[in-house]
Each structure stands twice: as C-alpha cells, then as structure tokens.
C-alpha positions as CSV (number, residue, x, y, z in Angstrom):
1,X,109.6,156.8,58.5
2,X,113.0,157.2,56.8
3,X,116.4,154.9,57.9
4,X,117.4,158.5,59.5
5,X,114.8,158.8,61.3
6,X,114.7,155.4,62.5
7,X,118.7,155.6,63.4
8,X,117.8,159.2,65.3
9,X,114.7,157.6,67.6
10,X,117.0,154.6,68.5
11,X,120.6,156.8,69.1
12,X,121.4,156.4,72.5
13,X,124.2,158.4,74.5
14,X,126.9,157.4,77.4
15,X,125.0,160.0,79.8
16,X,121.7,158.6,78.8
17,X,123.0,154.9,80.1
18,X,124.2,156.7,83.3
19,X,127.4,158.1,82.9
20,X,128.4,162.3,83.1
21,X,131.7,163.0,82.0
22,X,130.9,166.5,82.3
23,X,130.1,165.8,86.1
24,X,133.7,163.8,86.1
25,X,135.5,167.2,84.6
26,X,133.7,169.3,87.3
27,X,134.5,167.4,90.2
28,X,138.3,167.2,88.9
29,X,137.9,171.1,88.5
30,X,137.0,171.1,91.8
31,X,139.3,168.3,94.0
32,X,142.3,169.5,91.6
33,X,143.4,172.5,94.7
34,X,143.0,169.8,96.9
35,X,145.6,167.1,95.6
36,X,147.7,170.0,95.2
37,X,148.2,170.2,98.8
38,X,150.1,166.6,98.4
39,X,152.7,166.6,97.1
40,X,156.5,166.1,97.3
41,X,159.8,167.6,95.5
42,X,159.9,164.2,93.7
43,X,156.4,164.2,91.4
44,X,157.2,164.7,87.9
45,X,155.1,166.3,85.4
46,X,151.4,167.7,86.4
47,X,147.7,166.6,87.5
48,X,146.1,164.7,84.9
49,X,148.3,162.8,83.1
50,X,147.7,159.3,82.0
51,X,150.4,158.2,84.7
52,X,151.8,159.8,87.7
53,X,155.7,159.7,87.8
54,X,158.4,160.2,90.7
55,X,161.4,160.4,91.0
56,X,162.9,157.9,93.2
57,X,166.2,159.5,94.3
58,X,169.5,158.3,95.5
59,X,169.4,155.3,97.3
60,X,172.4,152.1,97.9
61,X,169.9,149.5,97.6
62,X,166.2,150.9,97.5
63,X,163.4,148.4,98.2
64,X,159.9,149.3,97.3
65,X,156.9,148.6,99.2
66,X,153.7,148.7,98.2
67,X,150.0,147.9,100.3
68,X,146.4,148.1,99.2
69,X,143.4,148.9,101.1
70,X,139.8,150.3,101.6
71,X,138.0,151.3,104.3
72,X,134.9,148.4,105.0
73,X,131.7,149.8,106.0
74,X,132.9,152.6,108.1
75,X,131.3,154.0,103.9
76,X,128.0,153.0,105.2
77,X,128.5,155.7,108.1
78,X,129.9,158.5,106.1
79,X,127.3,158.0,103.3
80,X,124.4,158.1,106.1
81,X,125.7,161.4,107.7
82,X,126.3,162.8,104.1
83,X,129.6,163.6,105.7
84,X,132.7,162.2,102.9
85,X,135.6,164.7,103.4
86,X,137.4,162.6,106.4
87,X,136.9,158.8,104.9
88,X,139.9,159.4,102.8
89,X,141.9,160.2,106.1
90,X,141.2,156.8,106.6
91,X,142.2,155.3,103.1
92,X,145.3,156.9,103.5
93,X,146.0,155.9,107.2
94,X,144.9,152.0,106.2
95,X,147.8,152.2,103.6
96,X,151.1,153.9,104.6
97,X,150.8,152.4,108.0
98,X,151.0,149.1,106.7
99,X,153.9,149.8,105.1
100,X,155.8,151.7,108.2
101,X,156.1,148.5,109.8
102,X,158.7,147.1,107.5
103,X,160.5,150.7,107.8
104,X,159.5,151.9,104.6
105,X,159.3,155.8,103.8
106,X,155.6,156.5,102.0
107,X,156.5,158.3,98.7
108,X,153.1,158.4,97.0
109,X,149.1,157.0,96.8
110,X,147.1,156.6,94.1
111,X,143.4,156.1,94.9
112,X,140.6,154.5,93.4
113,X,136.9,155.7,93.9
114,X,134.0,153.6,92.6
115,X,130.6,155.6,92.4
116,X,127.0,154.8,91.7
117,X,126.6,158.9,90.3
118,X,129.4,161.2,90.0
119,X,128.2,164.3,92.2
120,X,131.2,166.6,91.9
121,X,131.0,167.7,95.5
122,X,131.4,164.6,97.4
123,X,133.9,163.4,95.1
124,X,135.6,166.8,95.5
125,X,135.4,166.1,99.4
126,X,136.1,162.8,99.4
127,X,139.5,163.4,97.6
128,X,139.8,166.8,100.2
129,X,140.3,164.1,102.8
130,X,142.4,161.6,101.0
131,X,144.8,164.8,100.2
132,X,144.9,165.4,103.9
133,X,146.1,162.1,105.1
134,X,148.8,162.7,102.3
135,X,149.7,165.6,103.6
136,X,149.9,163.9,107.2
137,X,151.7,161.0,106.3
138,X,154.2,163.1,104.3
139,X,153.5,161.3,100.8
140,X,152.5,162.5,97.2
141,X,148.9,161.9,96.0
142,X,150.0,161.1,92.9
143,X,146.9,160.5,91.2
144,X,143.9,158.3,91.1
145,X,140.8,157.3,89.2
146,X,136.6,158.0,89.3
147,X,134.9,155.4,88.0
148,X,131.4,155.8,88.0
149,X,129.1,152.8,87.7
150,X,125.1,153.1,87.3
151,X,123.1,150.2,87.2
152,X,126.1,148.4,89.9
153,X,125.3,151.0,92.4
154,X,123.3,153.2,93.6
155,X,123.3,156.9,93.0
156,X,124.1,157.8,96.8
157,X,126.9,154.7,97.2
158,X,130.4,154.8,96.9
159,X,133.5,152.8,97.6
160,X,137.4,153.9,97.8
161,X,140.5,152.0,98.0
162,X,144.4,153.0,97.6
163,X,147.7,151.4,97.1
164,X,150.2,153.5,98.8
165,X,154.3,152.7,97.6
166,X,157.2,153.3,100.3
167,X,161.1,152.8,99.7
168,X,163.8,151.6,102.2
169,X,167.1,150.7,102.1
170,X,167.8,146.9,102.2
171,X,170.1,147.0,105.2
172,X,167.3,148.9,107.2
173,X,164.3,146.4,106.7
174,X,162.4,146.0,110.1
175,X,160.8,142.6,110.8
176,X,160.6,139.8,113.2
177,X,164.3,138.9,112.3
178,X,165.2,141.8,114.3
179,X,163.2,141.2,117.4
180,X,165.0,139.8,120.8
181,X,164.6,138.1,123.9
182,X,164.1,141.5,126.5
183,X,163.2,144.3,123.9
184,X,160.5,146.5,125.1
185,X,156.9,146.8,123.6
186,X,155.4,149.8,123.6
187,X,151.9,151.0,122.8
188,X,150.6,154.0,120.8
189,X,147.4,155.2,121.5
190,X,144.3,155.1,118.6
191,X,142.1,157.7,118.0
192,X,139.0,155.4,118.4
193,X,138.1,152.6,115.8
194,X,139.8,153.7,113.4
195,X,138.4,151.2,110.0
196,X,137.8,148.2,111.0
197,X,135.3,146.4,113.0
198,X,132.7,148.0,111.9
199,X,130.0,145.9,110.8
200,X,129.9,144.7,114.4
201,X,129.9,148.3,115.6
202,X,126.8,148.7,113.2
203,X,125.1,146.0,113.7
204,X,125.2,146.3,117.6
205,X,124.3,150.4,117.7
206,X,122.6,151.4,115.1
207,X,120.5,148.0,114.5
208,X,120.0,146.0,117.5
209,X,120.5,149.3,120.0
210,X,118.8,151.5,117.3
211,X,120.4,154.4,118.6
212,X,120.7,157.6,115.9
213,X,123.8,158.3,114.0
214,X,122.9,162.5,114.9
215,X,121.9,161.2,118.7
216,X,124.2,163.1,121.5
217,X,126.0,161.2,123.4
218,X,127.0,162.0,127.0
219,X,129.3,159.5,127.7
220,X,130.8,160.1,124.2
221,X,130.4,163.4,124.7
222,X,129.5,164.3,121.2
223,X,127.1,162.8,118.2
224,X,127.4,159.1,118.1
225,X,128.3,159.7,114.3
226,X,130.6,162.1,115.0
227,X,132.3,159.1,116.8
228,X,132.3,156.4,114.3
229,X,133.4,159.1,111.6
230,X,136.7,160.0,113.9
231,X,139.4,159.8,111.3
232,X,142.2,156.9,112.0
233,X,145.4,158.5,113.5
234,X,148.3,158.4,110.8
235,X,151.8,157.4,112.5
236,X,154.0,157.2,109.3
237,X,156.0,160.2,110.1
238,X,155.9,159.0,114.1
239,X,157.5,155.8,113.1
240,X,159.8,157.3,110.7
241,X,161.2,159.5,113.4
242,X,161.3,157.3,116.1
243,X,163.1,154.6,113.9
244,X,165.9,157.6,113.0
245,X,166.9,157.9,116.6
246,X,166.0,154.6,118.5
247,X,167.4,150.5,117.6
248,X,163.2,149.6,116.4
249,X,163.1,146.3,115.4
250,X,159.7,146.5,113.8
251,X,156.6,148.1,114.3
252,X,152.6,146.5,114.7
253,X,150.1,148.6,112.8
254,X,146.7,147.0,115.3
255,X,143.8,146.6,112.0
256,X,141.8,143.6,111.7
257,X,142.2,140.7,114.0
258,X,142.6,142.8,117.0
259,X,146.2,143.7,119.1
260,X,147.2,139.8,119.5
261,X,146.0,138.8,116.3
262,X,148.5,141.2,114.5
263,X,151.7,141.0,116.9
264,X,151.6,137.6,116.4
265,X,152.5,138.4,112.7
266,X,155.6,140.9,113.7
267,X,157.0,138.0,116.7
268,X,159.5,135.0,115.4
269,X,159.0,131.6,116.6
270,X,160.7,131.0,120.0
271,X,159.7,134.1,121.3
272,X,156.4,135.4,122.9
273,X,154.8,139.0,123.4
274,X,153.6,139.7,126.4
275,X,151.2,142.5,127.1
276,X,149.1,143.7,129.9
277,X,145.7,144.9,130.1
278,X,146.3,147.3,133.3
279,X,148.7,149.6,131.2
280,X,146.4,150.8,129.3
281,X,142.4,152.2,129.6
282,X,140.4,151.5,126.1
283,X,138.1,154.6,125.1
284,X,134.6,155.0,126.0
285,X,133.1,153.9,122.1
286,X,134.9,150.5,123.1
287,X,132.7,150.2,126.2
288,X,129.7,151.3,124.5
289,X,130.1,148.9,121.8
290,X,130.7,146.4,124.7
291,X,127.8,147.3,126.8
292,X,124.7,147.9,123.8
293,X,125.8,144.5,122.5
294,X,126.7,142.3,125.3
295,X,129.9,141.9,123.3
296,X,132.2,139.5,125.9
297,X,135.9,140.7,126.0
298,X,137.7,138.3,124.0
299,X,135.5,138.9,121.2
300,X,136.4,142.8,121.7
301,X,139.8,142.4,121.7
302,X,139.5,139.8,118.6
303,X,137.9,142.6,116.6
304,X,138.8,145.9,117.4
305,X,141.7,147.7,118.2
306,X,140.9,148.5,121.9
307,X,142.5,151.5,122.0
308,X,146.2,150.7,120.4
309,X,146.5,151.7,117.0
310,X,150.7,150.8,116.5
311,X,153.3,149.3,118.4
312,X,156.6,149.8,118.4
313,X,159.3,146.8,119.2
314,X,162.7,148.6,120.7
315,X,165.6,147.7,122.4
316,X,165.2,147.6,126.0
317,X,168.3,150.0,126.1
318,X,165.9,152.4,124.2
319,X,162.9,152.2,125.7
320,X,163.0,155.0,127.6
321,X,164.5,157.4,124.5
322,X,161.7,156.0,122.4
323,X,158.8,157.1,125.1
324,X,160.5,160.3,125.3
325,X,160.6,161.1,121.6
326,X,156.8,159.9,121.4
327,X,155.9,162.1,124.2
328,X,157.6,165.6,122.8
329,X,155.9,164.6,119.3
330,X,152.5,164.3,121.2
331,X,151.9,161.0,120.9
332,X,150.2,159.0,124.0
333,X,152.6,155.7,124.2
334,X,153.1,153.7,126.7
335,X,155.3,150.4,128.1
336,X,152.6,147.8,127.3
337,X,155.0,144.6,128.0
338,X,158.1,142.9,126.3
339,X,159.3,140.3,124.5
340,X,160.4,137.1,126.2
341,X,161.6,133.1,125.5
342,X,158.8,131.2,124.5
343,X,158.4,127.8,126.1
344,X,157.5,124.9,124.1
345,X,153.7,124.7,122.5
346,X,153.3,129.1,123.4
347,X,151.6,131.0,121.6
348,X,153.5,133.7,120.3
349,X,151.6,137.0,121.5
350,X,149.6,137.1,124.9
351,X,147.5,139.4,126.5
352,X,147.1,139.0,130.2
C-alpha cells in the first residue's frame, strides 16, 4: 500500500466526527426571516457578522444592564412534544424581565443554542420563537450562536440560554432605595408556570402521576403538554409604560424561589411586604401539580410562581392610576398588599 493510500484510508472529516456545517448554513438560511422580525432603528450593520453592533443613543448618564438566563427542564417538555418554536418565548421572557425591575429599557439579546445535531428546522423554530419574545419585549435580536456538540449530547437534545442588555438613566434606577412605609403592592397575573419549577412539575405528573404529555385535560381544558409548553408572559413594555406615568419604585419579576422568596430581594431592611392570599386565585395547573403530588402549600408557594408573574411597588398616591393603566393595556393586576414598618426580628416579605 503506498503512503497515499495509507493517508487517504485514515483522512477523517469534521462531518464524519459529527458536525454539518452545511446543516448550520441551512438552518441560518432558514431562521434568518425570522430574526428579521426583531429588530430596532438602532442595530448597525446586517445578520451574520462576527459581532452585532447598536447604537446606543443619546442618553445624560446611560447605565447598562445586562442578565443571563435559560430555561431548566421546561427543554425536556418541548423536546418530548417535538414542539421548539415557543421555548424561545421563554428565553426571552427569563431575560428582559430581569432587567425591568431596575427600570432598564431592553435594547437587544443575543442567544446561545447548544445542540446534540443541528436539524435546520428546529433550530429555525427555535430561533422563530426567540424572535417573537424580541418582538414582544420591544428589543433587537441581535445575534446569537449554534453550537453543535455530538458525542456531549444527543441527537434529539438541545439547550438555550441568552443575555439580554437594557439601558437607564442613572437618576431613574428602581430599587429597594426607593420603596416606603405605605406604598402599594400590586400583582400581575402569570400565564401559568412560566420556566421554573419544573422538575417538580415533572417529576410529580409525568413520573409519579404518569399522566401523558398529549392526554386531554378537562380541568385544564386542553393537552397537559399544551399546558406546561404555555409561553411565559413578557411585561417589559408593561413595566416600561407603567413606570412613564406612575412614581414605581421597583418592580419583582416572581422566578425561582417563589413570590416571597423574590420580594424579599426588592424590600429594604426596616420594612416588610405584606401580601394576601384571598386577593388572588392561582390557576388550575397549580392545583393539579398540588393535588397528583400531595405537594403541601408552603412548598408550592416556595417553588412556583402561584399565579403572579411581576409585581409592581408604587406610591400609594398612584395605586389606583397604576391599576388603571394595567387594566386598559390588558393586563390582569391586582392590590395584593403594601408595604409597612417592620418590627424588630421581621422577616422582610410575608404572605398571610
């Protein structure tokens, strides 16, 4: 056998260890209309470029915010329905919502998407719903990355995350520095789980209940997977509105750790939130979860979001302007409690 021979038996190729560039051009080819959709006058320069640039405008004193996020396994579900064009709704939602709270206007997200093998439709779907929660939110997808990794994951897997970078003006930071004795707290309603707590949800319906993601539901009244995939409501441009027109001190986006877990975060020491169960009713999928799993309340409330996806801290002078605003934008919100002296050794967020 000669040495080329030899070298042309043992050549090896990128595709053959896994990896399909072509399949990466295609599903570009075919997302690229998508991530057109989101965009702003600000983006600078075209789809496909090494970096994405913006143009930050005119500001007195800009602060940037940034936030990074996923989605957990709420993946498992959309990859066991074969369903991946409204898991970016959530990526999106995850993001800019974190970075609301401080008042910050979402400009732009970049996302990240980490695939066993690159089928050009599902990525292509998966970045149709990532463009959508841009275009919700009001920000630029301004680019992103496919990585695709064979012999790390399987064929049918995938993973996404973001970073998502708001600006605001220094003099209009929200935060607990703002919040006083008397202001009002009110609650905006979630459009089910949203992302988070589901490994519990999992683990109590699909593996100890064993009940079938493509099972109808009466009391759901619809598919239990067609549940668990509702996308998480997006209130950027809610916030941004309602912080325009009303005194907002700061704002509670509800993820992990459950209503008091995160207002605790947004409440200074010396004060305390109070909040009241009998304001609100938590959707059906919340009893469900309860029920199948003999989940006991505080652990509900601990993990999930119960129904409140944000929370708004306003003046109490503007409590009523604020639920008005929410209303006409067709938001359900609601008085859930207010903000009161703390005595010594409280906790600084209650729910009674």
């Amino acid at each position: 056998m000669s040495e080329n021979q030899l070298n042309a038996d043992q050549s090896v190729s990128y595709a053959a260890a896994g990896v399909d560039i072509e399949a990466g051009d295609r599903a570009v080819e075919l997302f690229a209309p998508h991530a057109k959709r989101a965009t702003r006058p600000e983006v600078r320069g075209g789809l496909g470029g090494f970096a994405g640039l913006f143009a930050l405008g005119k500001y007195n004193k800009p602060l940037l915010a940034a936030g990074s996020d996923g989605v957990g396994t709420k993946l498992a579900v959309a990859q066991a329905m074969d369903v991946h064009n409204t898991i970016g709704i959530d990526l999106v939602a995850m993001c800019v919502d974190d970075l609301v709270v401080c008042g910050a206007e979402p400009l732009f997200l970049q996302d990240y998407i980490a695939i066993g093998k690159v089928v050009p439709e599902h990525v292509a779907e998966i970045v149709e719903g990532i463009a959508e929660g841009c275009v919700r939110a009001g920000c630029a997808l301004l680019g992103g990355e496919t990585a695709e990794h064979p012999g790390v994951m399987e064929a049918g897997h995938y993973d996404v995350s973001a970073t998502a970078v708001g600006v605001v003006e220094e003099d209009e930071v929200l935060g607990p520095q703002r919040v006083r004795a008397g202001d009002a707290i009110i609650a905006m309603a979630s459009s089910g789980l949203h992302s988070n707590g589901y490994s519990l949800a999992r683990h109590v319906l699909l593996e100890k209940a064993g009940l079938p993601l493509d099972g109808y539901m009466d009391e759901l009244g619809r598919t239990l997977g067609e549940e668990l995939l509702e996308p998480t409501r997006i209130y950027a441009k809610d916030c941004l509105a309602l912080a325009a027109e009303c005194d907002v001190r700061t704002f509670c986006h509800v993820t992990g750790g459950g209503l008091v877990g995160n207002m605790v975060r947004i409440i200074p020491e010396g004060l305390v939130a109070t909040m009241h169960r009998n304001t609100w009713e938590p959707q059906q999928i919340f009893r469900t979860i309860a029920r199948y799993g003999k989940v006991p309340q505080e652990e509900m409330e601990k993990t999930f979001n119960m129904g409140v996806g944000m929370v708004a801290i306003v003046a109490p002078e503007d409590r009523d302007r604020a639920l008005a605003m929410l209303t006409a934008r067709h938001m359900d919100a609601w008085e859930l409690g207010t903000v009161r002296e703390a005595a010594e050794g409280e906790a600084r967020a209650e729910l009674i």
